[in-house]
C-alpha positions as CSV (number, residue, x, y, z in Angstrom):
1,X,6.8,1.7,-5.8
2,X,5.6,-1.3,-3.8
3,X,9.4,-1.4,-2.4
4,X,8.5,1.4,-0.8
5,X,5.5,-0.2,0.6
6,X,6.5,-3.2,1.4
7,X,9.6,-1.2,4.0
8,X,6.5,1.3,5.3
9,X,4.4,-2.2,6.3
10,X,7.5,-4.3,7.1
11,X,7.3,-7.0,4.9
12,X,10.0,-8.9,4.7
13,X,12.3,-9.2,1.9
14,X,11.6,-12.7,0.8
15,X,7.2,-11.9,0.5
16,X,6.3,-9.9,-2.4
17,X,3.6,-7.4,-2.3
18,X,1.7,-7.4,-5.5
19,X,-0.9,-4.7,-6.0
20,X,-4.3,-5.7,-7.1
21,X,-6.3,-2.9,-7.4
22,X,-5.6,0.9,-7.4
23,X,-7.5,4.2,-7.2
24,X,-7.4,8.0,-7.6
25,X,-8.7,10.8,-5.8
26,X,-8.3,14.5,-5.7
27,X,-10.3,15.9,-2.5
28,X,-9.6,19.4,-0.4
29,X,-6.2,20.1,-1.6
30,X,-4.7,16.4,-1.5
31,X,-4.7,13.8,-4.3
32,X,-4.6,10.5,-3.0
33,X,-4.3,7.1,-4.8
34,X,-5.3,4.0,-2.6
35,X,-3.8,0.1,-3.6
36,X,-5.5,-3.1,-2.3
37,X,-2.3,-5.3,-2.0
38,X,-1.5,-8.6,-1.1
39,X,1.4,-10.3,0.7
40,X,2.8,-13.1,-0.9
41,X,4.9,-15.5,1.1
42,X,8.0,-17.4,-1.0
43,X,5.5,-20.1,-2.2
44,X,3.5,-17.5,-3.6
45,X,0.4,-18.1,-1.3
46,X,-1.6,-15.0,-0.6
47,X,-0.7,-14.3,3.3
48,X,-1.9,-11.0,4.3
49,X,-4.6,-8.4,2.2
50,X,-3.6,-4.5,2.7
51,X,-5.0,-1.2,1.5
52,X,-2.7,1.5,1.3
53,X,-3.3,5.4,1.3
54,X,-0.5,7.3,-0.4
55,X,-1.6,11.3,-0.2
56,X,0.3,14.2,-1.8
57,X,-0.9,17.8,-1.1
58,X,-1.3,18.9,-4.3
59,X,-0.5,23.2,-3.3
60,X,3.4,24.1,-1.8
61,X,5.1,22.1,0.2
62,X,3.7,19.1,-1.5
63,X,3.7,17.0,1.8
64,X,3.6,13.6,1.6
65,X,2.0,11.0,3.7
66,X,1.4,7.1,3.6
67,X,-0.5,5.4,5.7
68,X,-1.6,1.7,5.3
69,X,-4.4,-0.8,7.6
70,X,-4.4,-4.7,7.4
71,X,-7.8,-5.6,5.9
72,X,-7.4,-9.3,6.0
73,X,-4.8,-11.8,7.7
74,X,-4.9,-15.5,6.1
75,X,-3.5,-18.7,7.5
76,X,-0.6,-19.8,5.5
């Protein structure tokens, strides 16, 4: 899954983009599960914090959205 992510933020192939925390909701209609992620660079130092927003209608046609905000940049 966080391949999927890490095309969606643009982070390049050599970074990894670990997820740290997750969460699940259900709220008019949608279920949504949010990740607080962070970019790690090929030395493995945390680069970049992200929270991501993955939301699936949960009645026909089951859209699907993602949607992602930079919470924290960190000097590498």
């Amino acid at each position: 899954m966080s391949d999927e992510y890490k095309k969606k933020i643009g982070v390049p192939e050599s970074h990894a983009l670990n997820i740290v925390s997750s969460q699940w909701s259900q709220r008019k209609g949608q279920d949504t599960d949010t990740y607080e992620c962070e970019e790690l660079n090929e030395q493995g130092d945390v680069i970049a914090r992200y929270t991501i927003k993955d939301s699936t209608s949960i009645y026909p046609p089951f859209g699907r959205s993602i949607t992602w905000t930079q919470s924290a940049v960190l000097d590498s």
